[in-house]
N, C-alpha and C positions, 0 to 999 in steps of 0.2 A: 504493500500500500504506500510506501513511501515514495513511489514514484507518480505520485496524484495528490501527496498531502500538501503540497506548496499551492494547488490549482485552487482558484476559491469556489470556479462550478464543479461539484459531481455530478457522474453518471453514473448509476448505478450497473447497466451493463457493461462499462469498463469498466470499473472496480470489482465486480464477477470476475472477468477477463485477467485480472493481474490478480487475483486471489488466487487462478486457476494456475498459477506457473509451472511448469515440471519439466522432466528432460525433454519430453516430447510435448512441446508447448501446444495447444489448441483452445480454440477460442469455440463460443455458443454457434449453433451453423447462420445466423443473419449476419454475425465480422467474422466469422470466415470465411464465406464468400467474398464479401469486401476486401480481407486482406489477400484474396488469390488472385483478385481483379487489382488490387493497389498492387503485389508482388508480381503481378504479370505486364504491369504497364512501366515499372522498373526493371524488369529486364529486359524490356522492347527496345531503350534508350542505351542498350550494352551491347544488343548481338553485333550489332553493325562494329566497331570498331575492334570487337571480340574478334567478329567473323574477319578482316581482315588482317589482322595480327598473327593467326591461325594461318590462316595460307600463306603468308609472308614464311612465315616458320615450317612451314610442310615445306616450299618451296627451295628454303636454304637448306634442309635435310635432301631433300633430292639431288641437291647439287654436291654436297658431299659424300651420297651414297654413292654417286656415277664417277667420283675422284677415289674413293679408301677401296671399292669395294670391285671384285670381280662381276666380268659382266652376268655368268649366269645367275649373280646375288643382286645386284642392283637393277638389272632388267624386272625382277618380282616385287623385289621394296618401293620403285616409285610407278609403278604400275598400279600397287596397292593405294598408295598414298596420292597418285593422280587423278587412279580413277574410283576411287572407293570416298577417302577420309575427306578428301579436298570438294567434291562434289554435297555431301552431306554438307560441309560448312557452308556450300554456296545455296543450299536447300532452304537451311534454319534462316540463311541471312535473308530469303527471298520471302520465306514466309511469314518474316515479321513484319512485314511488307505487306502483306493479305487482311488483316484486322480479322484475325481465329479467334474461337474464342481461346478463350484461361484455358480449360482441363483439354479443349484437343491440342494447344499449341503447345502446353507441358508434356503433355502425353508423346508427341511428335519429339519435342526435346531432346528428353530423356533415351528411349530408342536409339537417339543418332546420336548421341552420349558414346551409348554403350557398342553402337556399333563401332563407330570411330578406334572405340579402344579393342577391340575385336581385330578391327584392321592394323593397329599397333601390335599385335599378339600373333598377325600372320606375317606380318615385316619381319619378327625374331627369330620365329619359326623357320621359316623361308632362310636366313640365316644361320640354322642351326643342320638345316637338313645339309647344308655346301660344306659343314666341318667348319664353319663360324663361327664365333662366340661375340656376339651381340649383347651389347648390356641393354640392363632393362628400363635405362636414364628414360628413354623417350614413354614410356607406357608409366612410370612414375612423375615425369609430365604432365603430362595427361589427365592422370588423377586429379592432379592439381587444379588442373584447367575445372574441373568439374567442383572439385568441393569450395575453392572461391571463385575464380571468375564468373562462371555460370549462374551463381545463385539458384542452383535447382534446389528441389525440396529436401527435408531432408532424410527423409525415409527412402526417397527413390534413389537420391544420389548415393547413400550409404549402402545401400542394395545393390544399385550397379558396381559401384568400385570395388568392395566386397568380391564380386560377382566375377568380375575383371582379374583380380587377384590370385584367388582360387584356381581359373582357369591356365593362370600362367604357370602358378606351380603344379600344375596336373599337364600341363605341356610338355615343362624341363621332364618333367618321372618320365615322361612316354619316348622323350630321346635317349634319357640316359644321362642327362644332366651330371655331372659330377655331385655326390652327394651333400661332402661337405658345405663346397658353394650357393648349394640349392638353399641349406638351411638358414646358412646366412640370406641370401636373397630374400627367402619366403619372412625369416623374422623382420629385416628391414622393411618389407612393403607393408605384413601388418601393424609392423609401427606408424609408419607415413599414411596408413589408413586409420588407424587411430586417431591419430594426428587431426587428420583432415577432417576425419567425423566430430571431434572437438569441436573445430574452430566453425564446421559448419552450425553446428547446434547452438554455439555463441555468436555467428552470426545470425542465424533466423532469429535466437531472443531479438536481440537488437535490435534485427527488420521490424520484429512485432511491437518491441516496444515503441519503436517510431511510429509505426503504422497509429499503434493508439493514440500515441500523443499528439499526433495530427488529428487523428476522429475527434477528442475531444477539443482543440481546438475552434476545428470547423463545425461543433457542435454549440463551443462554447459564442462563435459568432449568429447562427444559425436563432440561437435563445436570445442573444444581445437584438436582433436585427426583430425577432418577435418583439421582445420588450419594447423596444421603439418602436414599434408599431403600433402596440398600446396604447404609451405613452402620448403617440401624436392623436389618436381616439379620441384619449382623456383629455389633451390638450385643447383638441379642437371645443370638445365637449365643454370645456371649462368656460374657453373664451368665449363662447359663445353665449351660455348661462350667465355667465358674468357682464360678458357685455349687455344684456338685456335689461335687470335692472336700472342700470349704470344711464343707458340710456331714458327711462323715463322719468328718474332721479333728475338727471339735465333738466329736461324740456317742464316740470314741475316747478323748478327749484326757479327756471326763469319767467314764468306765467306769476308764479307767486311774487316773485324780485317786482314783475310790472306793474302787479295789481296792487301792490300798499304803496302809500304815502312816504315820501322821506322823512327820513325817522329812526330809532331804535330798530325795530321793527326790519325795516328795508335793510339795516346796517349788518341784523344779524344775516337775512337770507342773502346777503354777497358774499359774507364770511363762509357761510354755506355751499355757495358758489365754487369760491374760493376751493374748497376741501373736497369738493366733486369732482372740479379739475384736476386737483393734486392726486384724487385718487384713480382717475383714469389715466393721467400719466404715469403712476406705478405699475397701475394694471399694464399697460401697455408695453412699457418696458420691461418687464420682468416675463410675458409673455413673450415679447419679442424675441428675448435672449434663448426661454427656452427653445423656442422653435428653431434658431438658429443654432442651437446646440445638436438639435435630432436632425438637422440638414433638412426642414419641411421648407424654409422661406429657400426657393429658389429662383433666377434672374429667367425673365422671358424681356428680352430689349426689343424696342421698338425706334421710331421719330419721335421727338418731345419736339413741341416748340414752347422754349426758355419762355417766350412773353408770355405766353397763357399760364404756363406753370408757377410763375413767378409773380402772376397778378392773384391768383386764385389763392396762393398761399399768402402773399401780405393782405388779401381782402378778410379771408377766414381770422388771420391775428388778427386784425386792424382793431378792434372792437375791445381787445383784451390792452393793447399797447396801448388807447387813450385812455383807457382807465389807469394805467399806471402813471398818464401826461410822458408817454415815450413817442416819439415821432417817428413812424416804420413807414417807408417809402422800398418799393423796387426801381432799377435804373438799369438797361441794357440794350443794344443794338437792336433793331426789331430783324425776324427771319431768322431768330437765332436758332438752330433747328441743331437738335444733338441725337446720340444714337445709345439708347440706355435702356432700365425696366425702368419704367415711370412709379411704377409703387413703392421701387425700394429708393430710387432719385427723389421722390416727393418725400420721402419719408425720414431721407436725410437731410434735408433741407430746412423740415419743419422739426428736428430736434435741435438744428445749429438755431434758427428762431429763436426756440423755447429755451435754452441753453444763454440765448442772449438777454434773450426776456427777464429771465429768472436770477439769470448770477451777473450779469456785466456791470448791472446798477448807472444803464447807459440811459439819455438823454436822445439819442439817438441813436437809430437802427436803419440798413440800406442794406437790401438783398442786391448784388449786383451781376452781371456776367461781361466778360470780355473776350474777345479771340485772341488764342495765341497760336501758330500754327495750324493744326489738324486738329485743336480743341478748344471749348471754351473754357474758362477760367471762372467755376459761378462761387462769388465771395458775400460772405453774410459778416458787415460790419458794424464793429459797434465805437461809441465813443465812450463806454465803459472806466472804471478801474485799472483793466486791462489785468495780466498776468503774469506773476513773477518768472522772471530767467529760469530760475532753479525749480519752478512746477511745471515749465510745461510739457517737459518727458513726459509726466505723467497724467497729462489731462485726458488722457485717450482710455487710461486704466479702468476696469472696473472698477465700484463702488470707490470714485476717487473725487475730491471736493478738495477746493483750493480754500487756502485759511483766508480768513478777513468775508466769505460771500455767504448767502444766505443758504440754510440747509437745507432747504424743502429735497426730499427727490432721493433717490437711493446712490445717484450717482453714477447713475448705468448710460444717461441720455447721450454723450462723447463717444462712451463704448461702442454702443451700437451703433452709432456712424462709423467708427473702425468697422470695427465687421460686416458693415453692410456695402461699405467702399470697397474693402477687401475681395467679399464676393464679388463684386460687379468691377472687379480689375481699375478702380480709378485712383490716381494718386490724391491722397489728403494731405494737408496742414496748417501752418497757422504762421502768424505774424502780431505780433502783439508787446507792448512797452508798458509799464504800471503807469498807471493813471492817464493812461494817451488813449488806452483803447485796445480794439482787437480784432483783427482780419482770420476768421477761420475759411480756406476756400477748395474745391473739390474738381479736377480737372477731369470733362467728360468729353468723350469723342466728339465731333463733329457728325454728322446726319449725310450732309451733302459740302465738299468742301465748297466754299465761299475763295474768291478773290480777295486776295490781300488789300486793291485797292476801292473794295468797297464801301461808298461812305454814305451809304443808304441811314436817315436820320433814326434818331432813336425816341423813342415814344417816354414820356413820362407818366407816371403813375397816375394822373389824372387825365392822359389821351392827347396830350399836347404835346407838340416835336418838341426835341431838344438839337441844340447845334451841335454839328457836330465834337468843338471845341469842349463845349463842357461836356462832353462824352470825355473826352482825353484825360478832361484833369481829373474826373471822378475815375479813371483806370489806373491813375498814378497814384492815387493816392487812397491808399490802405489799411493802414495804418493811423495818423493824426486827422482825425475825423474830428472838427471843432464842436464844441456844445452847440446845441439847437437853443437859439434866441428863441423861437416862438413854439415851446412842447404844445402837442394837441392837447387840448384840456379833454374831461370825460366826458363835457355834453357836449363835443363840436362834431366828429366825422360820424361819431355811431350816429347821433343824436338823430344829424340829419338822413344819415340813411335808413333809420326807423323811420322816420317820419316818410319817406319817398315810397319806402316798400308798404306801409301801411295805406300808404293814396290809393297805391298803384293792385292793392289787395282787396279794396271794396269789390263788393257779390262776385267776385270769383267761387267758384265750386269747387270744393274740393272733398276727393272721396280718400279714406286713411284706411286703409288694409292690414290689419297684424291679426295674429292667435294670440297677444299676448293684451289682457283687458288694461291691464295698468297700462302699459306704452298710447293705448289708444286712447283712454282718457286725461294723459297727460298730453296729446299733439292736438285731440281735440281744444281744450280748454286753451293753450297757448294759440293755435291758429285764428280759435275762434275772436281772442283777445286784440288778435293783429288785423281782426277784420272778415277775416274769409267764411263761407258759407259751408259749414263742414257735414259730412256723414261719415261714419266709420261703420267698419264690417269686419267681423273678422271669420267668414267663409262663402263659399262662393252662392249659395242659399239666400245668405243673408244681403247678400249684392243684388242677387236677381229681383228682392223685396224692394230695395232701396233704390232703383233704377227705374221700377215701372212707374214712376211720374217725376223722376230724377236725372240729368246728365252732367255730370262735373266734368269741367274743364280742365283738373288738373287730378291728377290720379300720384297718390305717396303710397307706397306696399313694401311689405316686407319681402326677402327674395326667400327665405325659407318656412312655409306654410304648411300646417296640417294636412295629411290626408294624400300627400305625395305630389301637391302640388304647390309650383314656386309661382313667385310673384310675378314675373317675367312672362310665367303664361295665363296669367290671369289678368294683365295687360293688355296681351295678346288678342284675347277673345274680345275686351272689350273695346278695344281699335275697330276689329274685323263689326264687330254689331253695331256701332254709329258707323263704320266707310272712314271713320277721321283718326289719325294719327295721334292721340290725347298726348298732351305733352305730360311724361310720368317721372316720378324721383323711386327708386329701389333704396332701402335700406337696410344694410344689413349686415351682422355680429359675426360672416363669413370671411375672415382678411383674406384668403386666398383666391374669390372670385376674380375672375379675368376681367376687368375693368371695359377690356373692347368688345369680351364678349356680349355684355349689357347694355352696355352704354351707344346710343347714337345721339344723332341731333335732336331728338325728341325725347330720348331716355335717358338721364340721369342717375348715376351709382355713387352713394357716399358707405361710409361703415358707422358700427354704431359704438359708443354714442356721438351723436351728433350734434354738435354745439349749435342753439339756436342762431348763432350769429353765420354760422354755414348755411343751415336751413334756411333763414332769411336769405341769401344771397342766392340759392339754388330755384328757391321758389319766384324770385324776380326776375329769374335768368329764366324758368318757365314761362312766368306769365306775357313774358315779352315774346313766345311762341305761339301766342295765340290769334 
């Protein structure tokens, strides 16, 4: 057992297996099959160079038979060994070549084993009948050949040599052998078969102990690979339960924030707010990580264009950055078209955000991108604190926080931008001076390369060109980001885009799809609050109720629904029964959904939860489809 106690998985049928050990080692017949199929596909990888070594050596015997020896002795010797022993070796070599099975191709082996030395025993003979005396070097050879190089079994091999042995000293009796010579011969051959039967019985342990040590191995991956499999189950399962709540938790916590007075009251449900966020950003991170541990997040790259990615993400903050009075602006070339996975690009993008949001204690923030060669350059700057010399080795570290910054967070959000850069082959890093600020930036392929002398203007955060000069100096400069004279205050940019999406939300219709009642009566109540004319349903029954004197104009569903069917076809059908294309949002606690799968010009995919200040933006970006 000691050859298993270091392992931390058992198997029970190998630990039978090395219980069972004895001189004639055998295993249960399910690995002994196995190790005749593993023992036979290790000698498939030997005959060949075996087989040619062998004739090499038959070869240079011929040639010294036809130099030492009389013709009517060496005319028999290499005749035996040209047309006898040399063709067998060219037999075995041809039929490992064939793909036989195990017990015919040992079976064949073995035979031409023992013929082979047959034809050494008529080479002697043949010798002895001329008044020759022939030693018996080459048929103790031979043996050799058989009890190591070959790796034959070891019953069959110790049978044949045995076999081989016997018959030579029942040869010498039949000529007349000189007696005393005979005995010495016949002792030394059963010694050298002794010998050989030894080392062959220490090697097949050995082979077997390999053999097992590899089954358990490849047994022990085999349970690892189950286990994660599990685990990605449970994982899924997690995030998803979990995301559930988490989401109507959100959309409550901001119906309620709208509905009271400034106050006590309002001050607690921000703080609320506050802790919702904090706690979906753990949840997410510490998900994320796992899944990047079991290898489930994998890259599917596509076209991103920078502009849109880059508005969508500072629109989603924008809301959370006035309320800190942080001024978050994006700035880059327009066209800017890269070649990535958009979910795991967005997703690094919007932890360097949060990351700035949370720790830089910056005044201002400016998501930007630049062309440098065959890539863009996309930098998320802050005019922060910024970041001592001596930590920023380690800002990439798990569970790592720089002294002097706020603690919220486990310290995973940097992490997972390493690993998520890593996978997706993009170089990352940073640029930052204490109290000047701090450029963390992420260099991604290019899409379609662009002319260097292109100077196609650049679009500012609010839809107006920019020159191209102040493009330039915003690309030089990275680093020394000066304070923002005029921070957003918290009633300026949300304020007014509440109030635009709320104009722009009068008698809109809209139908809310989940199985889960609490989510529905939290999107109810907030949508209703914003204006819009809501029904919810959470089965397809209860749709068909709600339609026959109903048509919403904007259809929100969940993508994973009772009963085996998703939200995507229950979109479907009801497109196909008005003729009109409803413009629909999917939500849904699946991170792994294909975003193009879902998503067109008329369908909308966020995950959940989904920050009202999203939802407000997805929903105007709807209504403007109508």
């Amino acid at each position: 057992m000691s050859d298993t106690s270091s392992l931390i998985l058992r198997d029970s049928e190998i630990d039978a297996a090395f219980n069972r050990k004895s001189l004639f080692w055998r295993f249960g017949s399910l690995l002994e099959a196995q190790f005749e199929t593993y023992r036979y596909q290790r000698i498939l990888k030997f005959v060949m160079p075996i087989g040619w070594s062998a004739l090499a050596l038959f070869a240079v015997y011929s040639l010294l038979d036809a130099l030492l020896f009389p013709r009517s002795v060496y005319a028999i010797t290499i005749l035996i060994r040209l047309s006898l022993i040399c063709p067998l070796i060219g037999l075995m070599m041809w039929l490992s070549q064939q793909n036989l099975s195990s017990r015919r191709f040992m079976t064949i082996y073995t035979l031409a084993f023992f013929a082979g030395g047959l034809g050494i025993l008529g080479i002697i003979l043949a010798a002895r009948l001329e008044n020759m005396v022939l030693p018996y070097d080459g048929l103790l050879l031979f043996l050799m050949f058989g009890y190591s190089l070959m790796a034959l079994p070891v019953l069959w091999v110790c049978s044949a040599g045995m076999s081989l042995s016997l018959l030579y000293i029942v040869m010498e009796i039949a000529v007349d052998f000189p007696r005393e010579t005979l005995m010495y011969n016949a002792s030394f051959l059963i010694t050298a078969n002794i010998i050989g039967m030894v080392g062959c019985i220490l090697h097949e342990h050995s082979l077997r102990t390999q053999f097992l040590n590899q089954t358990l191995i490849q047994r022990s991956r085999e349970a690892l690979w189950q286990e994660n499999q599990a685990k990605t189950r449970l994982l899924a399962s997690a995030s998803h339960d979990l995301r559930q709540p988490l989401h109507a938790m959100t959309l409550l916590a901001e119906d309620l924030e709208q509905r009271l007075p400034a106050g006590r009251e309002a001050h607690c449900v921000q703080q609320l707010q506050k802790s919702i966020l904090n706690l979906n950003q753990l949840l997410g991170s510490v998900l994320d990580i796992s899944r990047m541990s079991v290898g489930i997040l994998q890259p599917v790259r596509k076209r991103i264009d920078l502009t849109r990615l880059g508005s969508e993400l500072v629109e989603e903050t924008q809301n959370r950055a006035a309320t800190q009075q942080v001024s978050l602006r994006w700035l880059g070339p327009s066209g800017a078209e890269v070649y990535s996975d958009p979910v795991l690009l967005s997703r690094i993008l919007r932890n360097l955000l949060e990351n700035a949001l949370t720790h830089s204690q910056a005044s201002r923030i400016i998501l930007s991108w630049r062309k440098v060669g065959d890539y863009y350059r996309v930098l998320v700057s802050d005019n922060g604190i910024g970041i001592p010399a001596h930590e920023q080795s380690r800002v990439f570290d798990e569970f790592s926080r720089i002294a002097g910054t706020p603690s919220t967070g486990l310290g995973l959000g940097l992490s997972i931008v390493k690993q998520l850069s890593h996978q997706l082959g993009l170089p990352l890093g940073l640029q930052s001076l204490k109290e000047q600020g701090t450029t963390f930036w992420v260099d991604v392929p290019l899409y379609i390369p662009r002319s260097e002398t292109d100077s196609s203007p650049s679009l500012h955060p609010d839809g107006d060109f920019v020159p191209p000069d102040t493009e330039s100096a915003l690309e030089n400069t990275e680093i020394a980001l000066s304070p923002a004279s005029d921070p957003a205050s918290p009633s300026g940019d949300a304020t007014r885009a509440q109030t635009t999406a709320d104009s722009e939300a009068v008698r809109i219709k809209v139908l809310v799809i989940d199985d889960e009642q609490d989510i529905l009566n939290a999107m109810a109540a907030l949508l209703e609050h914003w204006g819009f004319e809501v029904q919810t349903c959470a089965r397809w029954a209860d749709i068909e109720t709600r339609l026959a004197h109903w048509q919403p104009q904007i259809v929100i569903s969940d993508y994973h629904l009772t009963q085996g069917v998703n939200g995507l076809q229950l979109i479907t059908q009801l497109r196909q029964r008005w003729s009109h294309a409803i413009p629909a949002l999917i939500i849904t606690a699946d991170t792994d959904l294909d975003p193009e799968f879902i998503a067109d010009e008329n369908t909308l995919l966020s995950h959940k939860p989904l920050p009202p200040v999203k939802l407000r933006l997805m929903l105007k970006h709807l209504a403007g489809r109508l």
